[in-house]
C-alpha positions in Angstrom: -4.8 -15.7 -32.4 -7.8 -17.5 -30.5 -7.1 -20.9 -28.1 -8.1 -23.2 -31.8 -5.6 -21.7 -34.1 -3.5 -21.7 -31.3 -3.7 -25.8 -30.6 -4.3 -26.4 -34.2 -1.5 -29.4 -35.9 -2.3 -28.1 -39.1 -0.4 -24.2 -39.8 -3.1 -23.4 -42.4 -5.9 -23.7 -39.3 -3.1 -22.1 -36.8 0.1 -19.5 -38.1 -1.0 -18.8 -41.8 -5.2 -19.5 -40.5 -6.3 -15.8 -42.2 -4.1 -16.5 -45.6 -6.4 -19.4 -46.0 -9.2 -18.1 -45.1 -11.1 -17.0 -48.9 -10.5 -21.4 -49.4 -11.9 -22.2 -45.7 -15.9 -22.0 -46.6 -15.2 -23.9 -50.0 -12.7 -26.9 -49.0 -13.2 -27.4 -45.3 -15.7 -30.1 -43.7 -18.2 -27.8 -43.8 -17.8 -26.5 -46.9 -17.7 -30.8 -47.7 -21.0 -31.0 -46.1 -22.9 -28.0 -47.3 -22.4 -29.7 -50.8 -23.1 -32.7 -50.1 -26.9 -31.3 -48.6 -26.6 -29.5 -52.2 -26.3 -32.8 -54.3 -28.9 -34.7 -52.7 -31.4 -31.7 -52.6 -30.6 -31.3 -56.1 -30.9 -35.0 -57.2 -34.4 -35.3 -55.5 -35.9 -32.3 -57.8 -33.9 -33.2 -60.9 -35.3 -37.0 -60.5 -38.8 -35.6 -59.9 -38.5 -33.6 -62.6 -37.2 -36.2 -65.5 -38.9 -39.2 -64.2 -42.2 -37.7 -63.3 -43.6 -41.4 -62.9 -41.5 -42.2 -60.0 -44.1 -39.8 -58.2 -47.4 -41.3 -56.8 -48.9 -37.4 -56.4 -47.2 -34.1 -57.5 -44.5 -33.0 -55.2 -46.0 -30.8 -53.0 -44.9 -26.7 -53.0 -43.8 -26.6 -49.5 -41.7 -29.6 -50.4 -40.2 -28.2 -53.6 -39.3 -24.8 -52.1 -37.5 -26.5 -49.2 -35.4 -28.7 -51.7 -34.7 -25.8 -53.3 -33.6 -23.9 -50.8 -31.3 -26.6 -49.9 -30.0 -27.3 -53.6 -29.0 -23.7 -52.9 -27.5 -22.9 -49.6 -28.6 -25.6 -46.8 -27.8 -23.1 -44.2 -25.5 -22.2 -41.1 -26.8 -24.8 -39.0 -26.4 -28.2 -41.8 -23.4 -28.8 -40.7 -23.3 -29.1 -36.7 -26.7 -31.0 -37.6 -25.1 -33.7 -40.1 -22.3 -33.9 -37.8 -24.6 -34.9 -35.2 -26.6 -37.1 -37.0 -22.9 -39.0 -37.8 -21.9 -39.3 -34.6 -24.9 -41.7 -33.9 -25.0 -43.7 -36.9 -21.2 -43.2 -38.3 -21.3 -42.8 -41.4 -20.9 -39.3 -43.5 -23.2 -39.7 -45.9 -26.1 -41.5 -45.2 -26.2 -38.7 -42.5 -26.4 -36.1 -45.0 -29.4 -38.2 -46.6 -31.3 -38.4 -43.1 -30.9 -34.4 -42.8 -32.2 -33.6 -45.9 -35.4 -36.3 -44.4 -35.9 -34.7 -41.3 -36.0 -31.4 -43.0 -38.1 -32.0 -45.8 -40.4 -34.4 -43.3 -40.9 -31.2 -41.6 -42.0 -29.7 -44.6 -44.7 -32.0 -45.1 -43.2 -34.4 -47.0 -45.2 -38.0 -47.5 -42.9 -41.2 -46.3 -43.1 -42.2 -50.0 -41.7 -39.5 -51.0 -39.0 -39.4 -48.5 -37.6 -42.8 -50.0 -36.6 -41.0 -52.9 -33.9 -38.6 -51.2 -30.7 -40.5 -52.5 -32.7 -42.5 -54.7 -30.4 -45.1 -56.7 -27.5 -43.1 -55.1 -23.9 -44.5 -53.8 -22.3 -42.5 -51.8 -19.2 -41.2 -54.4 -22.1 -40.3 -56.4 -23.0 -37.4 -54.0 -19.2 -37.3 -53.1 -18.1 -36.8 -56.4 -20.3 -34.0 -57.7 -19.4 -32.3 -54.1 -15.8 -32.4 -54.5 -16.6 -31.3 -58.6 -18.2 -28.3 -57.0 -15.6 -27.7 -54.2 -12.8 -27.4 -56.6 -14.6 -25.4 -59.3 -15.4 -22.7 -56.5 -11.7 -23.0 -55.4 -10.2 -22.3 -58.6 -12.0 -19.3 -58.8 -10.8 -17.9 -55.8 -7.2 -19.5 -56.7 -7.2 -17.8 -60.1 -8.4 -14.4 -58.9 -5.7 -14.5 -56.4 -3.0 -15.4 -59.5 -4.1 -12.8 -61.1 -3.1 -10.1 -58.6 0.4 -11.6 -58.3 0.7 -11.6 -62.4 -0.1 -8.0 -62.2 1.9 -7.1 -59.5 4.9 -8.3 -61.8 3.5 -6.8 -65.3 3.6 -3.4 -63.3 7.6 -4.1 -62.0 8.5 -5.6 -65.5 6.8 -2.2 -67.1 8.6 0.2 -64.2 12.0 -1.2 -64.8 11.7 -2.3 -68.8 14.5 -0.3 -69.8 16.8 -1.0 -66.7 19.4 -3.0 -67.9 20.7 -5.8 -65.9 23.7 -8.3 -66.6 22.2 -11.7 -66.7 24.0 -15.1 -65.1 24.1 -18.4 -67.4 25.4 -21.1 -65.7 25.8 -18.5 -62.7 28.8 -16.7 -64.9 28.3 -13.5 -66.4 26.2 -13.2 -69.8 24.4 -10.8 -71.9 22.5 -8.4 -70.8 19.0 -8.3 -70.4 16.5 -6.2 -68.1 15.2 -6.5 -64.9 11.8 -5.3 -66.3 12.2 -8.3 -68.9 12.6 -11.0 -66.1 9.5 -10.1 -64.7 8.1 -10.2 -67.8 9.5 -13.6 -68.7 7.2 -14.7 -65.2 4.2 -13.0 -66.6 4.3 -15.1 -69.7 4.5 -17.9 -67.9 1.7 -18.1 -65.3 -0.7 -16.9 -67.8 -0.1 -20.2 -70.0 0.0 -22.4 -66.5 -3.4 -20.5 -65.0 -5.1 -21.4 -68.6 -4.1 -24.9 -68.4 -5.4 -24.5 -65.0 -8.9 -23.0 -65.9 -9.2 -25.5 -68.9 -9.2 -28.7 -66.8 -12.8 -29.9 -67.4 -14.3 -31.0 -64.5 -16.2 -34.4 -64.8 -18.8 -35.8 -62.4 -20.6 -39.0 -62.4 -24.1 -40.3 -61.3 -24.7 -43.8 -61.9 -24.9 -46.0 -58.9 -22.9 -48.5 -56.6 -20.7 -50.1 -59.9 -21.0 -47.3 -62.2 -24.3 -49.3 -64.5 -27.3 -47.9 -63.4 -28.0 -51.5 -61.6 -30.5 -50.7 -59.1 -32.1 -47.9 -61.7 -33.0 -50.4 -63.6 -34.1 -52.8 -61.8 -36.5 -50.5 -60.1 -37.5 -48.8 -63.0 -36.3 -50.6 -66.2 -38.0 -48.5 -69.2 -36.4 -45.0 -67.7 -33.2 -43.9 -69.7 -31.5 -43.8 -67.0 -28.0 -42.2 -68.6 -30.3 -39.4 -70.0 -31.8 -38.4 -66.7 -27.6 -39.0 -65.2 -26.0 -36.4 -67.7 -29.3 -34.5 -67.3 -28.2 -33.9 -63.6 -24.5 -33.5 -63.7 -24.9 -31.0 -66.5 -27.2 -28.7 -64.6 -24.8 -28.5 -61.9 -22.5 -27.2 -64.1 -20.0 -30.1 -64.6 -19.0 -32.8 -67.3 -20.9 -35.7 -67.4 -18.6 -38.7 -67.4 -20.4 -41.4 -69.0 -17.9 -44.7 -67.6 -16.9 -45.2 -64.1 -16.6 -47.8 -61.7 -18.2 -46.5 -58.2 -16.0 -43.9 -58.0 -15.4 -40.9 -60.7 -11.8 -42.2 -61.6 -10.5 -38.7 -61.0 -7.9 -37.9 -63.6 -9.4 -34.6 -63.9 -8.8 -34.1 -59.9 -4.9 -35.3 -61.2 -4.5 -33.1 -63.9 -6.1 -30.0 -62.1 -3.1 -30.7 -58.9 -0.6 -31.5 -62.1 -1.4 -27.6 -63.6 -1.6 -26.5 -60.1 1.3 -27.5 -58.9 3.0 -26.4 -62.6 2.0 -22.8 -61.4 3.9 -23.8 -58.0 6.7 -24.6 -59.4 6.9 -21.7 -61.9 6.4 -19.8 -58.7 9.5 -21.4 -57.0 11.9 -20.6 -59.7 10.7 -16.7 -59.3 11.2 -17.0 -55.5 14.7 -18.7 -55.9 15.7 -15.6 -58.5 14.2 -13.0 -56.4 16.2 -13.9 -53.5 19.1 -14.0 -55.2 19.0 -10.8 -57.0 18.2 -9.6 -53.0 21.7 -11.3 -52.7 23.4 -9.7 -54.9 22.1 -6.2 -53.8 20.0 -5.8 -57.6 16.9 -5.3 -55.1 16.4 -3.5 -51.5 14.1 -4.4 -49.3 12.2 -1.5 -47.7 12.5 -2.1 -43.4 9.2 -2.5 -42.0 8.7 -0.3 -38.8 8.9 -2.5 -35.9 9.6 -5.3 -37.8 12.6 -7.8 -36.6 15.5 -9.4 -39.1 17.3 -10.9 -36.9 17.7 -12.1 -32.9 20.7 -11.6 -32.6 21.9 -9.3 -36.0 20.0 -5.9 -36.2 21.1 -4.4 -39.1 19.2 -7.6 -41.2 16.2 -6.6 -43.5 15.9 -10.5 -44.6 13.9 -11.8 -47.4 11.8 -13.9 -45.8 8.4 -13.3 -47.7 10.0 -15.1 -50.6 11.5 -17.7 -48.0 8.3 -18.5 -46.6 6.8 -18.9 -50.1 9.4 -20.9 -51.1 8.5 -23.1 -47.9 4.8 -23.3 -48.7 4.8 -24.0 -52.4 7.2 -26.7 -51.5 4.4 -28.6 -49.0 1.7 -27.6 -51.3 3.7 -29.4 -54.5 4.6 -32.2 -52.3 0.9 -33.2 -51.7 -0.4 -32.3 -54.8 2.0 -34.8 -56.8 0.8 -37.2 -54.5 -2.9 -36.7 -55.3 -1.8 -36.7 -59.2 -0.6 -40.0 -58.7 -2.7 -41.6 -56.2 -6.1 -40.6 -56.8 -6.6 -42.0 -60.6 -5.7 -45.6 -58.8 -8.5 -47.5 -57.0 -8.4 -51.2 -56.8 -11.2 -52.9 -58.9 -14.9 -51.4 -58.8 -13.5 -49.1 -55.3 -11.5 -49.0 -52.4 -11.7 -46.3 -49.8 -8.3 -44.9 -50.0 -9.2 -41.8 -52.0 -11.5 -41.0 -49.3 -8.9 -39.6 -46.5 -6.7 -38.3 -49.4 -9.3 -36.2 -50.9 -9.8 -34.8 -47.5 -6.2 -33.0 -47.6 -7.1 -31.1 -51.2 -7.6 -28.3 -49.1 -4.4 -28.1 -47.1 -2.8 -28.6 -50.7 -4.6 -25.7 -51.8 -4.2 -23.3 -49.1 -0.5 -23.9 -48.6 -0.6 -22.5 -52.5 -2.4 -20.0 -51.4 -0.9 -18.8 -48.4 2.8 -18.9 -50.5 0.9 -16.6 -53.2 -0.5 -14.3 -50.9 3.3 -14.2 -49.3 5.0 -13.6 -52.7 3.0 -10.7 -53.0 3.9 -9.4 -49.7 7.7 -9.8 -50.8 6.7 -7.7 -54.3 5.5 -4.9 -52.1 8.9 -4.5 -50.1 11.2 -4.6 -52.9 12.5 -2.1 -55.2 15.2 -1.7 -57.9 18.9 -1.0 -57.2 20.1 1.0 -60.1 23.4 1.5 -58.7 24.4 -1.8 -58.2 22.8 -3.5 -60.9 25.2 -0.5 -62.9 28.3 -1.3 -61.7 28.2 -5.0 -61.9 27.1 -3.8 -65.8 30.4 -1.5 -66.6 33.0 -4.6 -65.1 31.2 -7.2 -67.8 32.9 -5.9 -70.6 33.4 -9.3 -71.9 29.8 -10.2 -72.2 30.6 -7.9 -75.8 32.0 -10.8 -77.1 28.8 -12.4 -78.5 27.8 -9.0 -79.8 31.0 -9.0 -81.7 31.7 -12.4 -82.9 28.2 -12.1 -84.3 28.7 -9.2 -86.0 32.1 -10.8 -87.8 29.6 -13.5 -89.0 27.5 -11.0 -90.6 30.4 -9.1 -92.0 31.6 -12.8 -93.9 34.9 -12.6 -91.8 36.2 -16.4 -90.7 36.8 -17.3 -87.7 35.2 -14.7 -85.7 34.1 -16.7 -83.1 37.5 -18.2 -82.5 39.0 -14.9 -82.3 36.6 -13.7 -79.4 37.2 -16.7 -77.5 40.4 -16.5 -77.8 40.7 -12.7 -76.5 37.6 -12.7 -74.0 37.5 -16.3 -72.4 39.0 -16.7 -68.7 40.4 -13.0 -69.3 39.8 -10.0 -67.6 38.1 -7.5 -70.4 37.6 -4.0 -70.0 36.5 -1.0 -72.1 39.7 0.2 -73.4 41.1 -3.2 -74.1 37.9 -4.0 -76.3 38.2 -0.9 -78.1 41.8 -1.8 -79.2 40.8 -5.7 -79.6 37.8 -3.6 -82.2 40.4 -1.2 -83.8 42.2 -4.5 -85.2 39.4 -6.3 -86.5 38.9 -6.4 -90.5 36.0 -4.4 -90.6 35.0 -1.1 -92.4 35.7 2.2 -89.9 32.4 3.1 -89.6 31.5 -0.2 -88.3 34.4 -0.3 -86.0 32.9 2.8 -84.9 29.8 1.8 -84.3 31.0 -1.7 -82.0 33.3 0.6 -79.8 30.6 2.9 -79.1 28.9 -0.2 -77.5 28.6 -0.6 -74.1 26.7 -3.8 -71.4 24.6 -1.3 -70.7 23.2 -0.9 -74.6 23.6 -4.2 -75.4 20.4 -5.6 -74.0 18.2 -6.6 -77.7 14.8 -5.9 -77.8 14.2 -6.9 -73.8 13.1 -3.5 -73.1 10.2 -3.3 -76.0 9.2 -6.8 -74.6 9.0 -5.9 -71.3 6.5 -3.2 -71.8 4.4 -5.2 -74.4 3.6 -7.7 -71.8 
């Protein structure tokens, strides 16, 4: 770990730094920046381009190549360079603007033609569209990473489909299930959450200081000027988002946190269970060579993959309810208070990721216990008693119900004293038969089936 990591507040940019890494180039001030030089490059040949009258000559080819370029990637050096620019005249953006001046000036640019670099622009209009683009690239990475988690559990929930597992309602015994069909049951659920995820449209807006076009048109009033707007955001790949204020009133930025943190929390639930099935000795963990469990305690192979998830997803959920809830509220036409919060989307999003990246270290230590998971099956006689109550129903015999609570609740039930419980039930032989020959172990539905469809 170098001296910066090592001095860093922040555990994303120190401890976890390389878990974060695949978010670092997309949500960190330079990544911020590098868009920004994107937008305004961008906006200068897409204004050029629908309002070809705003030019008093043809934009030169040395001119158009170098906007370009920087629409595309403004290079290794744009930050440091905007960042020095800043520090003289203190402000973020309008240093961006005089960046993209000085190098298009050196590209032979005409003065004229320099006035129109952040032509009609606020700043949230180039802030917007950079954050639009930040979080579109980080989803991608965020969902490519879910993906290898979901398929790390489809391939435990299809290795252990048929291995039946008592399950715990209310943490007291109940029927059966499999431990393939847990996973499973995961599966199912982060595919819906990453599709609500990848289905948050992404909105941008590009219309000046109050959101009206003002300064458009007054400077050119016969332009149409919402055209040449949705024009622009749309070829950046975004929604255009016809009404604003001066700021893009981010409810999509709230309801992207809301479905990541859904994800989260899904993943928190799966953490909690793994642990405890660790607990209960359902799953080993395979020792790492060299590894340490405990100071003090050697024999200890702790779970601490899920543990440190646990941890992360917490911190990541914590600030990502905030954002939900803050960021759609800006007092009248703006305030600035979005403005720092938006800066902490990416610890949000790498705390996510770091917990993600940790889960799947955890998958890749544990295995089934068939042993255990067995014998805690063959002393849970008495989750039979839904099995045969059920049964009674179907056969048209009252009361069924009543008589299984009566013989299987607060009792201790074993095999021999269900069979005799079976042998006096008003039932047909074969059928009596047939319930004795039932076991915890068989009594598990269709979980299997389902596990392996997944």
């Amino acid at each position: 770990m170098d001296s910066a990591a090592l001095s860093a507040l922040s555990p994303v940019d120190g401890r976890y730094r390389k878990g974060a890494d695949s978010l670092r180039a997309v949500l960190s001030e330079s990544g911020l920046i590098r868009e920004r030089v994107r937008i305004e490059a961008a906006w200068l040949l897409s204004l050029t381009e629908s309002v070809p009258q705003i030019l008093a000559q043809p934009l030169p080819e040395p001119v158009r190549k170098l906007a370009a370029s920087l629409a595309l990637e403004p290079g290794d050096d744009a930050p440091a360079a905007v960042k020095a620019i800043e520090a003289r005249i203190n402000h973020d953006v309008k240093a961006v603007e005089y960046f993209v001046r000085e190098k298009l000036a050196a590209s032979g640019a005409t003065p004229a033609l320099l006035e129109l670099v952040h032509f009609g622009c606020t700043s949230e209009d180039i802030n917007n569209l950079a954050y639009a683009r930040m979080l579109r690239a980080a989803r991608n990475v965020l969902s490519a990473e879910l993906e290898k988690v979901i398929e790390k559990l489809r391939g435990f929930a299809h290795e252990h489909a048929a291995l039946a597992m008592l399950s715990r309602t209310h943490g007291q015994t109940a029927s059966p299930t499999t431990l393939g069909k847990e996973f499973a049951n995961v599966v199912a659920r982060l595919r819906r959450a990453r599709a609500r995820l990848d289905q948050v449209q992404i909105l941008a807006k590009f219309n000046g200081a109050v959101g009206n076009y003002n300064a458009h048109v007054a400077a050119l009033p016969n332009v149409d000027w919402p055209a040449v707007s949705k024009k622009f955001i749309e070829s950046q790949g975004l929604a255009w988002n016809e009404y604003s204020t001066q700021i893009e009133p981010h409810d999509w930025i709230g309801e992207y946190c809301d479905a990541l943190a859904g994800i989260n929390t899904i993943l928190v639930d799966f953490a909690r269970d793994t642990w405890g099935y660790i607990s209960l000795g359902y799953l080993r963990q395979r020792a790492v060579a060299g590894e340490v469990g405990s100071s003090t305690m050697p024999h200890k192979v702790n779970p601490i993959d899920f543990e440190n998830a646990e941890g992360n997803l917490g911190i990541a959920n914590a600030l990502l309810h905030h954002f939900a809830s803050k960021l759609p509220i800006s007092r009248w036409q703006r305030d600035l208070t979005d403005s720092t919060v938006l800066r902490n989307v990416g610890v949000a999003l790498a705390h996510s990721l770091i917990a993600w990246n940790a889960l799947q270290r955890g998958l890749g230590k544990i295995a089934a216990n068939p042993s255990v998971i067995a014998a805690d099956l063959d002393t849970a006689y008495e989750v039979l008693g839904e099995a045969l109550q059920t049964a009674l129903r179907a056969a048209g015999v009252p009361n069924g119900y009543e008589l299984l609570k009566d013989f299987t609740r607060g009792s201790d039930v074993n095999a021999e004293g269900l069979a005799s419980f079976i042998d006096k039930l008003p039932l047909p032989a074969a059928e009596r038969s047939r319930l004795k020959a039932l076991a915890p172990q068989q009594y598990v539905g269709l979980a299997a089936e389902m596990a392996r469809s997944i």
